[in-house]
C-alpha positions, -999 to +999 in steps of 0.1 A: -869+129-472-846+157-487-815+149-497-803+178-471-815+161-444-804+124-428-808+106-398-774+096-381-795+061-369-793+050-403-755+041-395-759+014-366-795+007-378-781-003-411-748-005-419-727-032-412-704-042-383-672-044-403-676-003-403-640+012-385-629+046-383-664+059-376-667+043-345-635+064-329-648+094-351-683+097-339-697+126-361-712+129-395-689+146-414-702+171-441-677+195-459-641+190-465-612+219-475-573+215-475-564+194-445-599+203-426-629+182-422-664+199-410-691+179-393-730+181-392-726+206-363-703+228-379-679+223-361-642+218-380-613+193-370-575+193-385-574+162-404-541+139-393-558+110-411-561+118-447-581+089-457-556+070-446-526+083-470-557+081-496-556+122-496-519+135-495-526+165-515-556+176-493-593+172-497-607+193-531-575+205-542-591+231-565-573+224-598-581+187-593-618+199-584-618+220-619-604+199-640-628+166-631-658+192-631-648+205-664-646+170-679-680+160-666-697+189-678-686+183-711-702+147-714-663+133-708-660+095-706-674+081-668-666+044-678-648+027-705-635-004-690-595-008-706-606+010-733-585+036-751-597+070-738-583+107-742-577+109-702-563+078-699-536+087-727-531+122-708-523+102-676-500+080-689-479+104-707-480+128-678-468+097-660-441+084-684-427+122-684-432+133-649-426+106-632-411+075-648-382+089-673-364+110-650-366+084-624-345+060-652-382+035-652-395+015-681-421+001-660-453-009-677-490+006-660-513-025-656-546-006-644-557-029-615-593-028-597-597+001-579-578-007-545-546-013-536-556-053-527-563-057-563-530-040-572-511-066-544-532-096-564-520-093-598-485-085-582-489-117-566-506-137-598-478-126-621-451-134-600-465-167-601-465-169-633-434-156-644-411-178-620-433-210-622-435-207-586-459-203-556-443-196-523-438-154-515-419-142-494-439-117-469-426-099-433-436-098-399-464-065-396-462-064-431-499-052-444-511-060-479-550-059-477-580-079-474-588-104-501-568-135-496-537-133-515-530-103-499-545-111-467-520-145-468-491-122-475-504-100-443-489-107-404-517-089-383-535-121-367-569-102-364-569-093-400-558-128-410-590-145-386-611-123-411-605-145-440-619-174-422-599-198-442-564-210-440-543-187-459-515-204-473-487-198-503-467-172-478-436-176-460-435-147-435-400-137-424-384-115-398-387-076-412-359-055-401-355-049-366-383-075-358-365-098-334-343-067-319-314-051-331-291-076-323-306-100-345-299-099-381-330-101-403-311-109-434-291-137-422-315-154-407-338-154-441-304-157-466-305-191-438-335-202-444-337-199-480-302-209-483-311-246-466-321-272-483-339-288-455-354-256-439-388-266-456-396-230-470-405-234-511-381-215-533-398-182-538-415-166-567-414-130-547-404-112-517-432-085-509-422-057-493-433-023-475-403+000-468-425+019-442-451-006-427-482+013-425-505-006-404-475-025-391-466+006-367-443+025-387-416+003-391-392+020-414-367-001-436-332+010-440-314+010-476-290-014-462-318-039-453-343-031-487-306-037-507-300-068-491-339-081-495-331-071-535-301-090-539-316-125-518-341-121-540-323-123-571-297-146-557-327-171-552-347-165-586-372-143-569-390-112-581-390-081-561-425-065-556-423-030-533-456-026-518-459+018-528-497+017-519-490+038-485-459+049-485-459+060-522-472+091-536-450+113-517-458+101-481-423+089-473-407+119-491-401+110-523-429+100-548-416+065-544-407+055-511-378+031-522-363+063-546-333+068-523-323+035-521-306+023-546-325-006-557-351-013-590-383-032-582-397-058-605-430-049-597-446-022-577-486-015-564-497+019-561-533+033-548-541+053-523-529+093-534-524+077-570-556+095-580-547+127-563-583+134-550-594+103-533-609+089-560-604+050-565-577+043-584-549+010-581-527+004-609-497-024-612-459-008-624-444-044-641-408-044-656-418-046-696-396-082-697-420-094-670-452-082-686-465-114-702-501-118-689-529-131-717-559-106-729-581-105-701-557-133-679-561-105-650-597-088-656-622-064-638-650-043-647-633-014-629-601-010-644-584+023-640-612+050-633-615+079-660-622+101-634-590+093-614-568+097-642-579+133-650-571+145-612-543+118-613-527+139-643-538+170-622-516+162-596-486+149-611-481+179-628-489+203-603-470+187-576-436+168-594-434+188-626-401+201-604-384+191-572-401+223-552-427+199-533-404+171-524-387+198-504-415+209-492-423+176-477-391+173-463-394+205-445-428+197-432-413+167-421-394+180-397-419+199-383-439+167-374-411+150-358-399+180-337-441+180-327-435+141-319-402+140-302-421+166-276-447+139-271-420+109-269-399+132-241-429+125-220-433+088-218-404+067-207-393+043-236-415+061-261-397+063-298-402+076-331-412+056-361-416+065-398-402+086-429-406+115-446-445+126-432-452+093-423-444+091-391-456+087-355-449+079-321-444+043-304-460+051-271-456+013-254-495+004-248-526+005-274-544+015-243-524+047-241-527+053-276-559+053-279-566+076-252-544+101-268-560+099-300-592+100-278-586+132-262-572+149-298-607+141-311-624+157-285-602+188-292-607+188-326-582+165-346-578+132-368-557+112-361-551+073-356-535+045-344-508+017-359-490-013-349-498-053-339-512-041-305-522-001-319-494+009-297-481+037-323-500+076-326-496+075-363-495+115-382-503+109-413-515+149-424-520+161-463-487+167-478-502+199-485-510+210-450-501+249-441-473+253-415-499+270-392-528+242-393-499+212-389-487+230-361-517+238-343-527+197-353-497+188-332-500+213-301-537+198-296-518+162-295-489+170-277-517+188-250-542+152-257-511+134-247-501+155-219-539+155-202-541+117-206-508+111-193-516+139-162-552+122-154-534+084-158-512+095-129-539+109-113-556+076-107-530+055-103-523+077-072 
């Protein structure tokens, strides 16, 4: 068989039932440009996924592409473990310069396995460690990933059933808004902590997303991350920021939590870390709190040599100055103006999200769906969010040209508008 050629069978014939996003994306993509994707067929859809926030700069940014192309043609490193490598020094002091110093951070880079669950595991290990404690502190729709540390510190049942275990070591409390908006989140957790009899363990960490990705959207205020940062110091706790989603520029700054006053202990980042999709998790520990052993956290795949030339890549194309973050911002709008056209149609529909992470809380998975559906059908990405999916999540390349994210959202706001139409249709 030539390596040209492939048999779409092979999928369902062979692969294994734990496979997602193809089943709502039935095609076999090819070719991918910018925020396009092109299938088998030819044919090309507007990408709204992104690989999940995995791809905020766009798929084959060219001076990414380059630069990884140039350093495998010249024999450059593919492998070295934790060792000391040319490209992993270039990334880190692109990183300390860039990013870190003129953000007022002294956070040391522990290079984690290559996804974000790994990065939420040593964030979780280390907390342990430090405090001499073992209960953390997660929040209702809170998503952390798959292996069971993180999948303990996650809320989504079906995700937790996975583990086929019990998961234990978490305490999960009310997240902002959870119980309504008369109910105050922070009192009733400074409560529960603060009582001796409550029966929750002293914490070693709170863990927390300020936008819940998978949750549905849910974004934190400062007011509520502030208040999580001081009950967490006010009870001996560290603070870990979950960055893995958000991060990277998706809320609309390159850390989500940048504008809100507050200084994590311990931040995971994957996802857009590498820039190009490449896997690539890494662990930002405040250098007091750095005391792990040699090897007391290993992995064959510690940082990836290719990720941290296209990682470097992208730092300094994109946040050598403030000229993106802008961008973002003005993009940004765009997408919710696109959204609030969609919410206008559905009685007690609402917006979710930051920055270009944001979507639509449309009341029913069902509904959901069916939009997301139709967009397919007409030629974009996009996904679901939330405990029962009810949320049309937009999560488009940073990167995306004003023309292509509007066109993205007139084929969802028309998607939402046909399903909505032929809904009525039959209900009549």
């Amino acid at each position: 068989m030539s390596s040209q050629t492939f048999h779409p069978t092979i999928f369902k014939r062979r692969e294994s039932e734990a496979r997602s996003y193809c089943r709502n994306f039935d095609t076999v993509f090819t070719t991918a440009l910018g925020s396009e994707m092109t299938d088998a067929a030819g044919r090309t859809f507007i990408d709204f996924l992104a690989g999940c926030s995995s791809l905020n700069y766009g798929h084959n940014d060219p001076d990414m592409k380059c630069a990884l192309m140039n350093h495998l043609s010249q024999n450059g490193i593919a492998h070295g473990l934790d060792m000391h490598t040319g490209e992993k020094a270039r990334f880190l002091e692109t990183f300390e310069e860039v990013i870190l110093k003129p953000r007022g951070m002294d956070h040391k880079v522990m290079m984690t396995g290559p996804t974000g669950t790994n990065a939420v595991e040593a964030a979780i290990k280390l907390a342990r460690k430090v405090t001499g404690r073992t209960n953390v502190i997660a929040f209702t729709n809170g998503f952390h990933g798959m292996t069971m540390g993180a999948l303990a510190a996650t809320g989504n049942a079906g995700k937790r059933a996975g583990g086929g275990t019990p998961l234990s070591g978490t305490t999960h409390m009310p997240f902002e808004g959870a119980f309504g908006e008369d109910v105050d989140s922070l009192d009733i957790i400074d409560q529960m902590l603060s009582n001796s009899s409550s029966g929750v363990d002293a914490p070693a960490a709170f863990i927390i997303e300020p936008v819940q990705g998978e949750g549905g959207l849910n974004a934190a205020s400062k007011e509520f991350m502030q208040g999580i940062a001081r009950l967490a110091k006010e009870h001996g706790a560290l603070l870990i920021v979950d960055d893995i989603q958000a991060g990277c520029g998706r809320a609309g700054t390159f850390f989500s939590f940048e504008e809100m006053g507050i200084e994590p202990d311990l931040i995971p980042m994957a996802k857009s870390l590498s820039g190009m999709g490449l896997p690539f998790a890494a662990l930002l520990i405040k250098p007091e709190l750095d005391i792990w052993k040699p090897a007391e956290h290993n992995g064959t795949f510690r940082g990836n040599t290719h990720a941290f030339v296209t990682a470097r890549v992208a730092i300094e194309k994109f946040w050598s100055d403030d000229e993106f973050q802008k961008d973002i911002k003005r993009r940004a709008q765009t997408v919710e103006h696109g959204l609030e056209t969609i919410a206008s149609m559905i009685p007690d529909a609402k917006l979710k999200g930051r920055g270009m992470m944001r979507g639509v809380d449309v009341g029913s998975g069902d509904l959901a769906a069916a939009i997301c559906a139709e967009a397919f059908e007409n030629g974009l990405i996009i996904e679901t969010s939330g405990a029962e999916d009810e949320v049309v999540k937009v999560l488009a390349p940073l990167t995306t040209p004003d023309e292509t994210l509007k066109d993205g959202l007139n084929i969802l706001i028309d998607a939402a508008r046909s399903v909505l139409s032929t809904q009525k249709i039959a209900a009549e």
